[in-house]
N, C-alpha and C positions, 0 to 999 in steps of 0.2 A: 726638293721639288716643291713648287708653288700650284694651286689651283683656286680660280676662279670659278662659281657657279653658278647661273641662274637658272632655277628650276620651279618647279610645283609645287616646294615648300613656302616660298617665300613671292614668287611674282605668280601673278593672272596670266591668261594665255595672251591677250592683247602687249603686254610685255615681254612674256617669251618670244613672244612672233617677232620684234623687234632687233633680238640679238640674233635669231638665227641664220646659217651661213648655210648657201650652195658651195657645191665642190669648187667651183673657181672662187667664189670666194674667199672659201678655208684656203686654197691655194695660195690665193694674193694675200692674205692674213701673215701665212705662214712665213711667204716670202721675207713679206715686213717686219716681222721677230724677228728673222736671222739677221737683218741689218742693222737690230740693236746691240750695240754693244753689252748690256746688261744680262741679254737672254740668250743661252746657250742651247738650247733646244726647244722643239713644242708642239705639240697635240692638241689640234681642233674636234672635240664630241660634241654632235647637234642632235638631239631627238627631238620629238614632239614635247616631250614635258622639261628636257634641260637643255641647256647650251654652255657648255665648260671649255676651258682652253687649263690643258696642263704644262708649266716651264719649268724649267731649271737656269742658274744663273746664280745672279750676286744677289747680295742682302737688299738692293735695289731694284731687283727683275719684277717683284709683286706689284708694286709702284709702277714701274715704268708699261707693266704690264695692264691696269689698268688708264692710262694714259692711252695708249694705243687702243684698245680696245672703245672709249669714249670719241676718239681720234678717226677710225675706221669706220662707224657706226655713226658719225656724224650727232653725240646726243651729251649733254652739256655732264660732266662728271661728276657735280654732285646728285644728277638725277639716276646716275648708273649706280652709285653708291646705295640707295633703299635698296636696292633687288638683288645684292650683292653676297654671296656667302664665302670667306675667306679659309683657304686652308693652305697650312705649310709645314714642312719637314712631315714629318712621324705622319699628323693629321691628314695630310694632301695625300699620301700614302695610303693609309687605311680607308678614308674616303673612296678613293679609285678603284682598291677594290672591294668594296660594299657594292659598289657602283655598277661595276665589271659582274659582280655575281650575283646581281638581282636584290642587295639587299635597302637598296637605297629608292626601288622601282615606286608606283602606284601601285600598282600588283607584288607583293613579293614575290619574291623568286622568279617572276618573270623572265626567260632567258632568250628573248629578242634584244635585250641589249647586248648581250653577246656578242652577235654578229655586227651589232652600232658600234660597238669601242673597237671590234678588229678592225672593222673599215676607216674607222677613225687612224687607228695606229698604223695602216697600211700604207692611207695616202699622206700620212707624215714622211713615212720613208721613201713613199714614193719622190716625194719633194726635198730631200734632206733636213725634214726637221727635228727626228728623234734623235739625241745623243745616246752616248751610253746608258748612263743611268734612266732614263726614259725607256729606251730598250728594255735594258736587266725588268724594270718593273711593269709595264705594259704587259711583255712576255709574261712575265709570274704572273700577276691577276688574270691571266686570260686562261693560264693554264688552271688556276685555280674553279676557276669558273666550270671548266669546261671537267673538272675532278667532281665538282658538286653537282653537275649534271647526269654526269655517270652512273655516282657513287648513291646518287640519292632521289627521293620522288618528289624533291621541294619545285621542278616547276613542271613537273607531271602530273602533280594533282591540282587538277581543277576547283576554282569555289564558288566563281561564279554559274547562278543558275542559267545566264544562257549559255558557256561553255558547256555544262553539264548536258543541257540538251542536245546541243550537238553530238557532243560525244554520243549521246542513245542512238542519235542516225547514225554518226559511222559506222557506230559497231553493231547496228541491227543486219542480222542475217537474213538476205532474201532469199528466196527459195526460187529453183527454175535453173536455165541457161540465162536466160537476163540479166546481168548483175547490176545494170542501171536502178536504181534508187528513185522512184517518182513521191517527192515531199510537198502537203500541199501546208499553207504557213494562213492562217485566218488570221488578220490584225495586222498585215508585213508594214502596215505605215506605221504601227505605234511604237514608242522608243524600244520593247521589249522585241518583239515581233521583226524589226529591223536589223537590231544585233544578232538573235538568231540566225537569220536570212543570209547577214554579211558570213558570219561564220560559217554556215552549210556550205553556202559558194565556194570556201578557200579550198575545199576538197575537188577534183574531179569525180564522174560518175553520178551525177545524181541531179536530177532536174526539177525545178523550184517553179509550184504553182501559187501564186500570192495573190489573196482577196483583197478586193479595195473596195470603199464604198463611194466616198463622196469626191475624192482626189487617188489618184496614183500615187506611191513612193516616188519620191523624184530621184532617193539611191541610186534604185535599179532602172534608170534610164540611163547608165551606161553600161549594165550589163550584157553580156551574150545573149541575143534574142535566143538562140539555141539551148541558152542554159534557162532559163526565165520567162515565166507566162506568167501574164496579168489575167484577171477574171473577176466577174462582179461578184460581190456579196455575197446577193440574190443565187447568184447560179451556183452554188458551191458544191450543192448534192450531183450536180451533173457530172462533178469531174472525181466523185469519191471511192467510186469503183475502182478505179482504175493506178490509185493511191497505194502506196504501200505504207507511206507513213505522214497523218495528219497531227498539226500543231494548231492551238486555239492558243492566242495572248492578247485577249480584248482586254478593253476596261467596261462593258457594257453589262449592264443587268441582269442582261436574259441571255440564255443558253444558243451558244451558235450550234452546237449538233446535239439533236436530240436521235433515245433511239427507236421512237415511233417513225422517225423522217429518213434516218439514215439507213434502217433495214430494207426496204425495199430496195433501196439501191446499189446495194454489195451483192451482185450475181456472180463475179465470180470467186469460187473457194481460195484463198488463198489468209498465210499471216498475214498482221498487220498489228502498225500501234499505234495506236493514238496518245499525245500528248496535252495536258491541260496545264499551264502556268500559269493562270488567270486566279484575280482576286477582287468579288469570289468567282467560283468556280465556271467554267466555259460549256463545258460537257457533260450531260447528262448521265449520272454516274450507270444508271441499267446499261449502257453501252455495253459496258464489260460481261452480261450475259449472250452475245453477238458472236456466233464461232470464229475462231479464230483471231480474234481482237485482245487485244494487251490496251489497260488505259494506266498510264502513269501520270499522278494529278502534282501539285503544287507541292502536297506531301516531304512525297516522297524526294523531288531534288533538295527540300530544305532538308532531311534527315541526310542525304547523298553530300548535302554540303556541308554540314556541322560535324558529317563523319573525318571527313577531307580537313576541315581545321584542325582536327586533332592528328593526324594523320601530319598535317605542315606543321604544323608546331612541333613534336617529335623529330620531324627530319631538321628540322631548322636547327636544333640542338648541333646533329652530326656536320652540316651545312658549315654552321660558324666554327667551329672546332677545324674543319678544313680549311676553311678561310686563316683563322687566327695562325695556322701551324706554315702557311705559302706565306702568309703576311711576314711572320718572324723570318721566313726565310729570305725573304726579298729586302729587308732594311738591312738584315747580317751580310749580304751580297755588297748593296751597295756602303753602308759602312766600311767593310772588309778593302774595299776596290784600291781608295789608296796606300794604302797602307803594302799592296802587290808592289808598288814604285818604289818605295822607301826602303828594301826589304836589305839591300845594300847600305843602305846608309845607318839604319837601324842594328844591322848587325856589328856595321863599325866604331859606331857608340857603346856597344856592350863590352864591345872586345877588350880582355884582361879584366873586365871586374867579375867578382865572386856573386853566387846568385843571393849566398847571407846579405850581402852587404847592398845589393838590389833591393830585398824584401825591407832590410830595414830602412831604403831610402823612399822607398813607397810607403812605408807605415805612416812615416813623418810629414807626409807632402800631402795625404789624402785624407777627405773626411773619414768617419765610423760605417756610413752605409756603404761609402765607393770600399775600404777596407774590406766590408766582410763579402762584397762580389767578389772581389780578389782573390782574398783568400778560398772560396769555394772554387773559381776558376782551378785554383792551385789544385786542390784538392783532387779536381776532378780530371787533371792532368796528369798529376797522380797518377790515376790510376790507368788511364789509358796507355801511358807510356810503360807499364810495366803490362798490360797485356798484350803487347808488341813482342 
């Protein structure tokens, strides 16, 4: 197997954008391989951060393979060559699945590509472009992936701090027959405040009040007017009652809730938490003598985060150990594969010789290091065959 890859190690997104393909065009792509002679099968992956095309073929298919691609893309080939990452046999192998199981991501472990290489591998087949071998390994990496998802907390633990906050909304517990989630987001235009916001939204049940000051989010102008209220700066205490869970992520000086301003305005008894991820601080720390109020500051997500790195590093251990153990399985597959064809012909090459005189013709014909595989082979054959 051959793979080609432009990604976030090596090109700008101005240049990712470039190669990447829509489904008719990974179609038409696809089409155009199998009319190569060269190339015997192939898989179009497009994300945001990469764009790879995996082939199988002749010792000419990588070649022929960047040609078409320079070809299809309309862009002169030695300019596709700087943004280029090459890998083949063994390499393109273990690439795919580092790849497939998040180990290759921006985020490690990340397991949204997950679903991008299925869909990848899917509409190959849809089109006849996976051969065999393509198959045997796709299948494995995907299966592996989806082992280390399982088996492991490498893309269930969170490290980014606006991840982390969200997670506080999902899993704060409201009280009542209500179960809607009113979160009000002070800062939703600034790059922190934003991510959060995007993330709260991905969930149902819970409706997003966002302070603006001088301009709106221009994000959430396509969001659900239903799910999303805009409101001034200024008016913020008007809507904090009614709040079950307020976030502050300014960059500003001075403290958006204080709790001389904000007690008056919490009549009715209920929880709540306030969040602070501002630097410095957003919230006026007496808050937390205010019944029933929870304030979790900048702190504590960076201590929630540093705990999680040690937490991902640990799992990443069991993670690659998973990987390594489906990898060896999937090159011993397709190795193995022709060697099922020959199995007749191989057996009538051996026929009437002695296995002595075998061992001594292999001693002769192979180096010291291919020898002592062998001979462990042997060994290990050995022994299986006598626990039969």
């Amino acid at each position: 197997m051959y793979c080609i890859s432009v990604s976030h190690k090596k090109a700008p997104v101005n240049i990712r954008e470039q190669f990447a393909m829509g489904d008719e065009e990974k179609k038409e792509f696809i089409r155009r391989l199998k009319e190569n002679q060269e190339i015997s099968g192939c898989v179009v992956l497009c994300t945001c951060n990469r764009s790879e095309i995996y082939i199988t073929g002749t010792k000419e298919a990588i070649w022929e393979l960047q040609r078409e691609v320079a070809e299809f893309k309309e862009l002169p080939l030695k300019e596709l060559l700087k943004y280029l990452n090459l890998y083949s046999g063994d390499r393109a192998i273990r690439h795919l699945f580092q790849v497939c199981c998040g180990f290759d991501s921006m985020v490690l472990g990340e397991d949204e590509i997950l679903g991008q290489v299925r869909d990848a591998y899917q509409l190959s087949l849809e089109n006849h472009g996976a051969d065999y071998e393509l198959n045997v390994l796709f299948q494995r990496a995907l299966a592996a992936a989806k082992r280390i998802k399982t088996d492991t907390r490498i893309s269930s633990t969170p490290l980014s701090i606006a991840t982390l906050v969200a997670n506080e909304v999902f899993h704060f517990k409201k009280e009542g027959a209500d179960q809607e989630k009113r979160v009000m987001v002070i800062g939703m235009s600034g790059k922190m405040g934003s991510t959060i916001t995007k993330n709260i939204l991905s969930k149902p049940g819970i409706q997003v009040t966002g302070t603006y000051r001088a301009h709106k989010p221009q994000f959430l102008m396509e969001s659900s007017s239903d799910q999303v209220r805009l409101v001034s700066y200024k008016d913020r205490y008007q809507y904090m009652d009614e709040m079950d869970i307020v976030i502050s992520a300014t960059s500003g000086p001075h403290y958006t809730v204080t709790a001389s301003e904000l007690a008056p305005t919490l009549r009715t008894g209920k929880k709540r938490l306030f969040i602070d991820v501002a630097v410095p601080i957003d919230m006026d720390p007496a808050i937390r003598g205010l019944e029933g109020l929870t304030l979790y500051d900048i702190d504590y997500f960076e201590t929630l985060s540093k705990n999680n790195t040690e937490i991902k590093l640990k799992e990443l251990d069991r993670a690659r150990s998973i990987m390594e153990e489906d990898l060896d399985g999937a090159i011993r597959e397709v190795l193995f594969h022709p060697y099922i064809r020959r199995m007749d012909e191989i057996r009538q090459a051996f026929a009437g010789k002695r296995l002595d005189t075998v061992l001594f013709q292999i001693r002769d014909h192979v180096s010291s290091e291919e020898l002592k595989v062998i001979l462990k082979t042997l060994d290990g054959l050995e022994v299986w065959l006598r626990e039969e």
